[in-house]
N, C-alpha and C positions, 0 to 999 in steps of 0.2 A: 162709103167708108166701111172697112171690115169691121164685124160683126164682133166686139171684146167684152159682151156682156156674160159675168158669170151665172150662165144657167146649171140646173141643179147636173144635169147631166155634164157637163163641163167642169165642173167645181169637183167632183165626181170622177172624172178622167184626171186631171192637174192632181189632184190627193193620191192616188194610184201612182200617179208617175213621180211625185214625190217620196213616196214609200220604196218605189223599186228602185230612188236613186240614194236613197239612203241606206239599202239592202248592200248595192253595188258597190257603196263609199265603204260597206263594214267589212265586205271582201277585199277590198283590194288596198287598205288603208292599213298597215301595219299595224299588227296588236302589242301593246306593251303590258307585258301582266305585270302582276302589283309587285314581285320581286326583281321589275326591273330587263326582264328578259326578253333576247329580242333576235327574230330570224333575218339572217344575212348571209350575204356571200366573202367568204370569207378569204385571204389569200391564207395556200398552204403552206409556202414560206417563212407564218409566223405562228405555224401549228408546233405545239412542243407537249410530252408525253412525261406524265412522271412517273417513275420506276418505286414509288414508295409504294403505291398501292396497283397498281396497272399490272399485267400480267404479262410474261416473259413471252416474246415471240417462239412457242412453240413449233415442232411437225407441223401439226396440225396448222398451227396458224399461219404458218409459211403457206401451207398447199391453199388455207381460203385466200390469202393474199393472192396467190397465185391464182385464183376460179374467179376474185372479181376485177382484176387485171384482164383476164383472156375474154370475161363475158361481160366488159365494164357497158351499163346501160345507166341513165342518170335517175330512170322511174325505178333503179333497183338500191339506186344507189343511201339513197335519203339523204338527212341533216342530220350531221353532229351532235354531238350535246357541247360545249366550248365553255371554261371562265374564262376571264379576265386576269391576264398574270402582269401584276406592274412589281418587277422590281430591277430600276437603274438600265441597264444597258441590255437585259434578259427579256425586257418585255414583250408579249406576245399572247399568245393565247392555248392552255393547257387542254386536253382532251378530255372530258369526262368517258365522254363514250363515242364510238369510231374508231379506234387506234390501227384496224386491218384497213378500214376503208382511206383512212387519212394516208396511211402508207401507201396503199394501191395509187390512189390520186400520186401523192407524190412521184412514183415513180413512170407516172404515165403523163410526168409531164404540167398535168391540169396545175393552173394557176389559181383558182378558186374555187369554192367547194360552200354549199349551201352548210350554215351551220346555227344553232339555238345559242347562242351570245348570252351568258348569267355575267352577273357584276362578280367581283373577285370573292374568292371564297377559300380558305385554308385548307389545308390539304385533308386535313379530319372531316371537313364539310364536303368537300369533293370527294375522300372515298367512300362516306357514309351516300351521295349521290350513286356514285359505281353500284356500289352494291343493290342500293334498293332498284336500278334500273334494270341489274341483271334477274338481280330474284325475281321480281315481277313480271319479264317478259316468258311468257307461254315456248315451250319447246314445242316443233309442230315432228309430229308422230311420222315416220316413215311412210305410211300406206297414205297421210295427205300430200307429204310430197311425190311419191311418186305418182297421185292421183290427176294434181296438178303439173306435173311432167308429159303428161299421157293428154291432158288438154290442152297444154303449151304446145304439142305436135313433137315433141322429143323422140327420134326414132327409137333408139334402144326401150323407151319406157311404153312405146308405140307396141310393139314387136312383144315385148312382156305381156301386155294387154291381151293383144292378140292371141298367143300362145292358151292364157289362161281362160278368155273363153272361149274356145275351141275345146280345151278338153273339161270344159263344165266346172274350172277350180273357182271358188268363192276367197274373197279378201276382207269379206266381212266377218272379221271375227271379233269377238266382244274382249277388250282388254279381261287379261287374267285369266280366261277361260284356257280344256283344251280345245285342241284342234279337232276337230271333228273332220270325217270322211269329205274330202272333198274340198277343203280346206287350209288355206295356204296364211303366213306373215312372209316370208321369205321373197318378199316381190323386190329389196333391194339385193340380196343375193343373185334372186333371177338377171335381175339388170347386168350384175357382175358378169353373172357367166355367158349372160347373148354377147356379152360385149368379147368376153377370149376364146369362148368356140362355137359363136355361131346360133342363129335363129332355128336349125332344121336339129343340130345336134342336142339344145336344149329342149324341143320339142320330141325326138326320139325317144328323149330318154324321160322325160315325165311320161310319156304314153307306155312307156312299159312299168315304170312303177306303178301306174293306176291299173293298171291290167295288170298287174302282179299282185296287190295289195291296197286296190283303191278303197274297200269298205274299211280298211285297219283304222283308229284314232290317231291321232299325230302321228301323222306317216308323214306330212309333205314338209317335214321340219327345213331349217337349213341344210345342216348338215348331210341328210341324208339325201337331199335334192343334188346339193355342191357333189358329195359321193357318185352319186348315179349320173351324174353328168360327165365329170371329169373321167371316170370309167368308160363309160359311153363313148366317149371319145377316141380313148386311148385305142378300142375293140375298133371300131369303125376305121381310124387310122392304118390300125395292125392287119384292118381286113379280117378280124377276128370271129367268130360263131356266133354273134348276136342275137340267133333264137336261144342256144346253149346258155348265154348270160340273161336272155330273159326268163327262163325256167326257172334261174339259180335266183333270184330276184322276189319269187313266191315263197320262197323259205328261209332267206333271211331276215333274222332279228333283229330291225337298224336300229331299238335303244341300244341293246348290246353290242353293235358295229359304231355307234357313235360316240359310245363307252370306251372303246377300244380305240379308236382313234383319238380321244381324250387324254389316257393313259401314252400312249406314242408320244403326244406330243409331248407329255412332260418327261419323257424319257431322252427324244431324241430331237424335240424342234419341231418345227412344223405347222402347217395348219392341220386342224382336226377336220376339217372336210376331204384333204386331199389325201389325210392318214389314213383315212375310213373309206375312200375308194382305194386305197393300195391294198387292205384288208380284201374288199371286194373282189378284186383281182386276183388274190392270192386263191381266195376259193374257188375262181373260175380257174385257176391254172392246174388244178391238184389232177393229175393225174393227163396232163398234157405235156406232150411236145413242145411243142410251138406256145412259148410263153407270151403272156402280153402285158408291158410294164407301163408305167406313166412314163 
């Protein structure tokens, strides 16, 4: 007959495997905490938004509706925050938080959607929730997103990366501080501009501003990057004197070119970077023929 005696070693293995089935039971066993709360999958069909304290579908909140639409992933997507809404023929379940992602679902169709289920709670209790959810969650800083863009394999963020160590620029800059020589924030600008002209014209044109004024302190601002670019371009396109604009590039003042594109803009409209390469332009044209305009 087989051997059912509990020796210590035995007794010993059974207490382990009892432990790790009790581990497994606390994973996978639904938690309800003491206010009753409880994660499910939810139909969107009975997701409902209230407009007393929820915030108006924005620009802006159109264009994230529209980025988690286009890039919809379920590990991006999370769980709701949802009450309980019982009254008569309306019932269903209100948003506390999700209102872009509940729509994106909606319009994509999805019939359920993972959501944090609270028993019902008056609208003062659910926008005192809103609020404390929003203040509380942490803004992630531009230079971590695009840090995690650049690990994600993102070409545009890929190609930024690249650019910058190649010509030695640093992204470590310490909030509040200036910019010191060599030293860049404008890594979402950069992104902007690889994406409307290009990986080689972005890099042109940072390599002459550093060999124009790479020892200066905040030099590699936005604006003056977006300026030297879109210039850079415009010359390259025009077939323009490009050593001529980089000589003229040692001796200009970009606080005071991006002062001045500042001022344009509240005069005439515009972006201040593309204000501040038209300035640019203007000084390389003085005493030329053959102009070259944005």
């Amino acid at each position: 007959m087989p051997d059912t005696a509990i020796t210590p070693d035995r007794a010993h293995r059974i207490e382990f495997d009892e432990r790790l089935r009790r581990a497994v039971q606390a994973r996978t066993t639904p938690v309800v905490p003491p206010d009753g709360q409880m994660l499910r999958w939810v139909p969107v069909s009975d997701l409902m938004i209230d407009g007393s304290y929820q915030r108006m579908i924005s620009d802006r909140g159109i264009g994230a509706i529209r980025r988690i639409i286009q890039d919809f992933s379920w590990s991006r997507f999370g769980a709701l925050i949802v009450t309980e809404h019982h009254a008569g023929p309306a019932d269903g379940l209100v948003v506390i938080d999700g209102q872009h992602r509940a729509i994106a679902a909606s319009h994509l169709g999805i019939e359920e959607v993972p959501a944090i289920v609270a028993p019902w709670r008056d609208a003062a209790h659910q926008a005192g929730d809103f609020v404390g959810i929003n203040c509380t969650r942490t803004n992630v800083a531009s230079i971590d997103k695009f840090r995690a863009r650049v690990t994600a394999g993102d070409q545009v963020a890929c190609d930024v990366a690249g650019i910058l160590s190649e010509l030695n620029i640093s992204t470590d800059v310490p909030p509040g501080t200036s910019l010191r020589p060599y030293q860049t924030r404008a890594v979402s600008r950069l992104e902007k501009l690889v994406k409307a002209y290009g990986r080689g014209t972005v890099y042109t044109a940072l390599d002459m501003l550093i060999d124009a004024q790479g020892e200066q302190p905040d030099l590699l601002t936005a604006t003056t990057i977006w300026a030297t670019v879109a210039a850079t371009d415009a010359l390259l396109t025009a077939e323009g004197d490009i050593e001529a604009f980089a000589k003229l590039l040692e001796v200009i003042d970009f606080e005071t070119l991006a002062e001045q594109g500042r001022e344009l803009v509240k005069l005439r409209g515009g972006q201040g970077g593309i204000r501040a390469a038209e300035q640019l332009l203007a000084a390389y044209n003085k005493g030329r023929q053959k102009k070259v305009t944005l």
